[in-house]
C-alpha positions as CSV (number, residue, x, y, z in Angstrom):
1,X,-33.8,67.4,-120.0
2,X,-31.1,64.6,-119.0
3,X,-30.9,66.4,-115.4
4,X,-34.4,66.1,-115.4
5,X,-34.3,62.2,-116.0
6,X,-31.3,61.5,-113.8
7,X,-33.2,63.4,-110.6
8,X,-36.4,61.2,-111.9
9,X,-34.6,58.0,-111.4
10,X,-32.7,59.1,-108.4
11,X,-36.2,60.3,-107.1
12,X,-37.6,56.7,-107.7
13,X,-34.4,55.0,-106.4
14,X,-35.2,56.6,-102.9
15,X,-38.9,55.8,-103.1
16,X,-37.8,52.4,-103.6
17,X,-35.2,52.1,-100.9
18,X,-38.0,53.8,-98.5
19,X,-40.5,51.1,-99.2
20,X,-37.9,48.4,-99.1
21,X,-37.1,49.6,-95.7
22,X,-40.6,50.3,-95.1
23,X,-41.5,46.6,-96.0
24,X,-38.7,44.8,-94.2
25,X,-39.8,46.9,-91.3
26,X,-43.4,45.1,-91.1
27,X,-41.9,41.7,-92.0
28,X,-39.4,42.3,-88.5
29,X,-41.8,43.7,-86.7
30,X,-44.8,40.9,-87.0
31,X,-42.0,38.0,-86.8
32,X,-41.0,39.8,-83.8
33,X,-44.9,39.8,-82.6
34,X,-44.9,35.9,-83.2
35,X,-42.2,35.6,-81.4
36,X,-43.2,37.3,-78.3
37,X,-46.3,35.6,-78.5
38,X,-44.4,32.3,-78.2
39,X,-42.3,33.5,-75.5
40,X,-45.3,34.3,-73.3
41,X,-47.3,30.6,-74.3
42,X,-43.5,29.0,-73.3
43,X,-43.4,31.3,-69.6
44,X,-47.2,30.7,-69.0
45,X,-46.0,26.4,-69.5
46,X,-42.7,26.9,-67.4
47,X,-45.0,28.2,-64.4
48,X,-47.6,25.6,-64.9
49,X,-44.8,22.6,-65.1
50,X,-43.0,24.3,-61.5
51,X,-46.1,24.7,-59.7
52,X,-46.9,21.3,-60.9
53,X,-43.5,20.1,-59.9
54,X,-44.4,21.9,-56.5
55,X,-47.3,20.1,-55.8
56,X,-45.9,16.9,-56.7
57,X,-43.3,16.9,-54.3
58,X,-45.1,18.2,-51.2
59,X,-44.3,15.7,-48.2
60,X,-47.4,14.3,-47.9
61,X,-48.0,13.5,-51.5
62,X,-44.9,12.0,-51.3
63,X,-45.7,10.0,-48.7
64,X,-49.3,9.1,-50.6
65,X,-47.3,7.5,-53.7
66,X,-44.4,5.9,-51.5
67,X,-47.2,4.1,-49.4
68,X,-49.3,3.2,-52.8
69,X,-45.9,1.6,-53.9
70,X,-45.3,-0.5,-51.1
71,X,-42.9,1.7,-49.5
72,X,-42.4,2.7,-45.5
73,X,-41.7,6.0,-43.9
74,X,-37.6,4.8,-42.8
75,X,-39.6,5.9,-38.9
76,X,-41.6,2.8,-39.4
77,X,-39.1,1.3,-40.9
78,X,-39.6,-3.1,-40.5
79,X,-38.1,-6.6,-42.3
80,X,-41.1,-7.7,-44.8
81,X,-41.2,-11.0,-45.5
């Protein structure tokens, strides 16, 4: 009878340590989900801030804000009063 008992509680032991593992598995696996899903909103901002960056520094809209700030091209270049 005490054999019986002491392959019970082992018996339950492992069921335990299964669904322990079982559970931590989940709890990894959906924090590893969140994370992804971050990683993927962070990229998808990265490539919206270059191409941003991109269009902000084409030569012509450079040109557009230099002239709206009272700058000159250095080819047209002159003394202002």
């Amino acid at each position: 009878m005490r054999t019986a008992w002491r392959y019970g509680l082992l018996y339950l032991l492992a069921l335990l340590l299964v669904f322990a593992a079982g559970h931590r598995n989940q709890v990894e696996r959906a924090h590893l989900r969140a994370l992804e899903a971050q990683l993927a909103r962070l990229e998808a901002r990265e490539e919206a801030l270059r191409q941003e960056g991109w269009r902000r520094t084409q030569p012509h809209r450079v040109l557009e804000w230099a002239k709206a700030h009272g700058f000159v091209p250095m080819s047209q270049g002159r003394w202002s009063p």
